[in-house]
BALOBA-1460 file (C-alpha; in Angstrom, 3 decimals):
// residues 103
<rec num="1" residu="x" x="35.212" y="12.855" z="106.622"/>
<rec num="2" residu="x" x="37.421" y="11.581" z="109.421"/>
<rec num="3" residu="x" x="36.283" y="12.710" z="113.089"/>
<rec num="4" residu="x" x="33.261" y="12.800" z="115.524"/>
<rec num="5" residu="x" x="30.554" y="13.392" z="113.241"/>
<rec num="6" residu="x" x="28.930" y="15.141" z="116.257"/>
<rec num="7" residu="x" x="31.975" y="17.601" z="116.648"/>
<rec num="8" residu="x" x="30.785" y="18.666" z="112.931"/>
<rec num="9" residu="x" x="26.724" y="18.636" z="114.108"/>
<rec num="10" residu="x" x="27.982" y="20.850" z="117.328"/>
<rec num="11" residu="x" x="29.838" y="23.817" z="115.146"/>
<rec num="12" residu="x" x="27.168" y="23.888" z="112.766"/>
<rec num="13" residu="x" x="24.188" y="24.487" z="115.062"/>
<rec num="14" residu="x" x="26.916" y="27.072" z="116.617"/>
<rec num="15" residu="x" x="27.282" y="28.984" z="113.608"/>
<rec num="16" residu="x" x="23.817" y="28.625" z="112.664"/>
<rec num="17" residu="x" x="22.696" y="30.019" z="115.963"/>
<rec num="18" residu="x" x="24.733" y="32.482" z="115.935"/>
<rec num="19" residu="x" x="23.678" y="33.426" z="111.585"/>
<rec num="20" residu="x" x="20.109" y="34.070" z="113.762"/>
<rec num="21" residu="x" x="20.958" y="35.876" z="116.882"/>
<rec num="22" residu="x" x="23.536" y="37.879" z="116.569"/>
<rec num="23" residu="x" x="21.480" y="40.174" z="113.852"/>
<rec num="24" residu="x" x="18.958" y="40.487" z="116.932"/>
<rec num="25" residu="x" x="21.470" y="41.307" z="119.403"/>
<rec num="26" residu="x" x="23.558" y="43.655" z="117.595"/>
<rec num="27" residu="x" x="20.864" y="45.459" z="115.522"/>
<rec num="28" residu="x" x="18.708" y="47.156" z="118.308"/>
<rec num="29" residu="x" x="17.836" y="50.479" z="116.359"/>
<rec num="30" residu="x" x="15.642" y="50.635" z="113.146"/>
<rec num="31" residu="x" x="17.200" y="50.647" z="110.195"/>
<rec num="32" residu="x" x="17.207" y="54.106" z="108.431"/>
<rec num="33" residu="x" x="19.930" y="53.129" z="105.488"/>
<rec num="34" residu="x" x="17.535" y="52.865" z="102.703"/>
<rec num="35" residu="x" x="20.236" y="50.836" z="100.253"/>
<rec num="36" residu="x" x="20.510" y="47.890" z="103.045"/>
<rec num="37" residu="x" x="16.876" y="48.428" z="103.881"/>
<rec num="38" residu="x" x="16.190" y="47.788" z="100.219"/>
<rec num="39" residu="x" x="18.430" y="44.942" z="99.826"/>
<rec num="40" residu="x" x="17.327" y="43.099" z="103.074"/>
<rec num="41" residu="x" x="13.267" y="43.435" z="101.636"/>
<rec num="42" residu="x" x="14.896" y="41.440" z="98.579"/>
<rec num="43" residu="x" x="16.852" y="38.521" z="100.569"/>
<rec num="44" residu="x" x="13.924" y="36.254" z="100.755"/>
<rec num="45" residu="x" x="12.618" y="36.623" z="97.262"/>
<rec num="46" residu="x" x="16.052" y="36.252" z="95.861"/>
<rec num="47" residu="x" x="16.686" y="33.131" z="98.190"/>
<rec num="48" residu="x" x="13.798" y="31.551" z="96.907"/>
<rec num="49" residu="x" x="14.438" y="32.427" z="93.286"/>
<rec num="50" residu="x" x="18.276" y="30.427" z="93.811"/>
<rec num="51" residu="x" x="16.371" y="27.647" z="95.548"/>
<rec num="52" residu="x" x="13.847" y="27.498" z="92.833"/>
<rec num="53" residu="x" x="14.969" y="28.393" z="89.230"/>
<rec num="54" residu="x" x="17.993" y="25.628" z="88.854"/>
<rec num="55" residu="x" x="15.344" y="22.732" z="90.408"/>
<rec num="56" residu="x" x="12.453" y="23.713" z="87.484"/>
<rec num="57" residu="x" x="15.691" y="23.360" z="84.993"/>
<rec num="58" residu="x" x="17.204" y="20.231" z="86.179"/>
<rec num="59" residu="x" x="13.672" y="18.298" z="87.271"/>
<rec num="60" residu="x" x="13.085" y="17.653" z="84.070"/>
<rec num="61" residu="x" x="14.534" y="14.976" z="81.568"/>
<rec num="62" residu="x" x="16.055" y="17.837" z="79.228"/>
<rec num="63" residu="x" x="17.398" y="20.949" z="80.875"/>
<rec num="64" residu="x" x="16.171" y="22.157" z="77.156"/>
<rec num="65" residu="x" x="12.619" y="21.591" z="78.400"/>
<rec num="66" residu="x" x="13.151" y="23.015" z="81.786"/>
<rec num="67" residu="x" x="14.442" y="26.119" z="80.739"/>
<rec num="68" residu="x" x="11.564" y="26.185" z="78.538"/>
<rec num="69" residu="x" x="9.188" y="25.426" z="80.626"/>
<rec num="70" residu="x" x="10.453" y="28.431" z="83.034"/>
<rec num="71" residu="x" x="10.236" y="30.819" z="79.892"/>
<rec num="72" residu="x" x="6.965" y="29.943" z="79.488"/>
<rec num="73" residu="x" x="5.809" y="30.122" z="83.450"/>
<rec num="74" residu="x" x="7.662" y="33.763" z="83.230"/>
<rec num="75" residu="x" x="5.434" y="34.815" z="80.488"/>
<rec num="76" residu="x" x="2.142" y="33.945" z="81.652"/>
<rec num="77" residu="x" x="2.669" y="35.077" z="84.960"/>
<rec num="78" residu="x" x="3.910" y="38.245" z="83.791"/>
<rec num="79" residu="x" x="0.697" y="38.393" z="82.232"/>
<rec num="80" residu="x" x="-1.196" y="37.856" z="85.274"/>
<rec num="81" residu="x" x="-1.604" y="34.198" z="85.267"/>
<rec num="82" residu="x" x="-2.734" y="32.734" z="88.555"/>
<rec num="83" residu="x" x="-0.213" y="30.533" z="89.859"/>
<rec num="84" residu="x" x="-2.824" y="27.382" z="88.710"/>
<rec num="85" residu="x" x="-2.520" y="28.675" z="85.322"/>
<rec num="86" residu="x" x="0.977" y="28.883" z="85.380"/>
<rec num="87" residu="x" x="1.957" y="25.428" z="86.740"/>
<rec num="88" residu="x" x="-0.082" y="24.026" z="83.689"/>
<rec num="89" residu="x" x="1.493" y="25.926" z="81.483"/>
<rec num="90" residu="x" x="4.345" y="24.905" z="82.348"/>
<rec num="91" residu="x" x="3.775" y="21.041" z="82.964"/>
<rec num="92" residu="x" x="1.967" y="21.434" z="79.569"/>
<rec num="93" residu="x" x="4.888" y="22.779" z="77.989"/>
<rec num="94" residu="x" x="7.535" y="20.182" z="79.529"/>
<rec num="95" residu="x" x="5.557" y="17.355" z="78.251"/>
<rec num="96" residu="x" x="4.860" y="18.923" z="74.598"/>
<rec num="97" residu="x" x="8.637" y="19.155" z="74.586"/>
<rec num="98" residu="x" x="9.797" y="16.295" z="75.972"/>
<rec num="99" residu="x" x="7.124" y="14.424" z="73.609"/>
<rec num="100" residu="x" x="8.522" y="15.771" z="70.217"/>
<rec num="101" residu="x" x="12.022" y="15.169" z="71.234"/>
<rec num="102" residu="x" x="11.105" y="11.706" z="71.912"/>
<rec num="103" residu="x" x="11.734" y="11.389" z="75.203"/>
């Protein structure tokens, strides 16, 4: 990276101003399009699911007991599982793994 490392700070507050506003300032009507309605409700879940989902499989010392360990969470919160019972299971689960593969 060769350059004013504020020339690089400047553009990106710029664009990520402008990621923020501009919806705001273009967008003054409701929004009536129920596909892009739809997929706008689903941007935050599905931002948090990218942010989430790789760090439970690479956290660990085995992505084998990650992966695992998310399989697991999945279930038992499908199952109604409060979120306690969940992040047991799954700490539970990465340490029963990692423990029998002799890690």
């Amino acid at each position: 990276m060769s350059g004013n490392p504020y020339i690089y700070l400047f553009w990106m507050a710029v664009v990520t101003y402008a990621v923020r506003v501009l919806p705001l300032t273009l967008l003054k009507r409701r929004i009536t399009n129920p596909i892009l309605h739809s997929f706008l409700y689903y941007v935050p879940y599905v931002t948090l699911a990218v942010m989430t989902f790789p760090a439970m499989v690479q956290a660990t010392r085995s992505p084998v007991s990650g992966a695992l360990a998310l399989a697991v969470g999945a279930v038992v919160a499908w199952r109604g599982g409060s979120l306690f019972v969940v992040a047991v299971s799954a700490c539970a689960v990465v340490y029963l793994c990692e423990l029998s593969m002799g890690m």
